[in-house]
N, C-alpha and C positions, 0 to 999 in steps of 0.2 A: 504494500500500500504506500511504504515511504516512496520508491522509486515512482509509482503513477504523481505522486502529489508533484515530487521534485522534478519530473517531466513535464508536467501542466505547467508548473512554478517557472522555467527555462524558455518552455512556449512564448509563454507570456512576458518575459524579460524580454525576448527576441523582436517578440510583433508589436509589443509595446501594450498588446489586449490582455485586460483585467481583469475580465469575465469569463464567466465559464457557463456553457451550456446549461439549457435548463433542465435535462434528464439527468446532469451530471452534478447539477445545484440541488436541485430536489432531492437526488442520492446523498446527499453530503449534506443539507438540513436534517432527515428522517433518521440519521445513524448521530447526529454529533446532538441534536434537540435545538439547534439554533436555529432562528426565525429565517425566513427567506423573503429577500424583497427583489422584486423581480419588475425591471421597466419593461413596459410594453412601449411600441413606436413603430415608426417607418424613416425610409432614411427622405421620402420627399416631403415629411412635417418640418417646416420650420421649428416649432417649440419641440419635438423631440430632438431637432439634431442638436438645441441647445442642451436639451437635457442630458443627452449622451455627451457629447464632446465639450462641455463646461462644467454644468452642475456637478455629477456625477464624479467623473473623474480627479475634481475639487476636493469631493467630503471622500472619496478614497484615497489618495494622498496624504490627507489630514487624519488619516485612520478611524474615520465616522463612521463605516461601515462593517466595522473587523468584529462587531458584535453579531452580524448578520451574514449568511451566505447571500450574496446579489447576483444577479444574472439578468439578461437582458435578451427580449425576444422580438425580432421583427414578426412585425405583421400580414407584412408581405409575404414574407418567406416562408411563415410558419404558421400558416394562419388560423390552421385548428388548432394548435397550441392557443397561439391568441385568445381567441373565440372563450375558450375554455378559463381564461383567467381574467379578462375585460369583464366590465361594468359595462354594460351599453355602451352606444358611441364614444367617437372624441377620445385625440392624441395629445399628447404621451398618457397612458396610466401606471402609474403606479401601485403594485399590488404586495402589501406584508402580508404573510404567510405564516401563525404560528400556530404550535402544536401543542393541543391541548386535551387533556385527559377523554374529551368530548370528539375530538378527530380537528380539523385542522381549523383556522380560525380565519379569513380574508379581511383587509380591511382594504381599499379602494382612495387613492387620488388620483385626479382626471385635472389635465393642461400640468402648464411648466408651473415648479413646487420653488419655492426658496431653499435653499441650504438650510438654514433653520429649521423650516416647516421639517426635511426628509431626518435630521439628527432627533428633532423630538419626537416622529413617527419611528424614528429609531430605537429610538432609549428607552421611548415607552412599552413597546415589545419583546426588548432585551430583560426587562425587569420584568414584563410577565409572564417572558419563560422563563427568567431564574425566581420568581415566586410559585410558579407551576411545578418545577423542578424539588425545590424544597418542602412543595405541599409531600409530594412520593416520597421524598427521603427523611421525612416526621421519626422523628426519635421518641420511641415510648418508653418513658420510665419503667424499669423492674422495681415492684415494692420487693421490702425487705423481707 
């Protein structure tokens, strides 16, 4: 498993891409319990190319994202994928993903997001799977 990680890791030095697939994101949210945020878009949206090639690679840089698997899915390309993760119309979405004792949780933003807005849809997810986390791992006291 080190060598796939350190492969992908090398990929992405190379190409200079950050992201990783979304069957390969979703495999690696389900195994690790961290949230997945996942941009949907196309490369002929204005406010997606913003959100791909500025926002995004901004708060990755800045390591805003290191709490969350991220991946990013053309609409064009993929579009049952899409289909499958979109709120109704209208580009870019943005879709958090977290896993909860209940199956998986979606929460939905739709057009270009602030850095701000994506850190606090961040952190607020990061904390409710690490409070999700430590509901399962409750420590019960042995009486004497």
């Amino acid at each position: 498993m080190l060598g796939v990680t350190l492969a992908i890791l090398l990929q992405a030095a190379v190409t200079g891409d950050t992201t990783t697939d979304y069957n390969t994101a979703f495999k690696s949210a389900n195994e690790t319990g961290k949230p997945m945020l996942v941009l949907v878009g196309t490369d002929w949206c204005p406010a997606c190319v913003t959100m791909k090639q500025s926002v995004m690679p901004r708060l990755l840089r800045a390591g805003r994202l290191s709490g969350v698997v991220y991946t990013e899915v053309n609409a064009d390309a993929q579009p049952t994928i899409a289909r499958k993760i979109m709120s109704g119309g209208g580009y870019p979405q943005l879709a958090m993903y977290r896993k909860t004792k209940d199956g998986w949780k979606r929460q939905i933003l739709i057009g270009v997001q602030s850095e701000s807005t994506i850190k606090t849809l961040v952190d607020r997810a990061v904390e409710a799977q690490e409070a999700e986390t430590e509901d399962k791992l409750e420590v019960i006291p042995v009486s004497k």
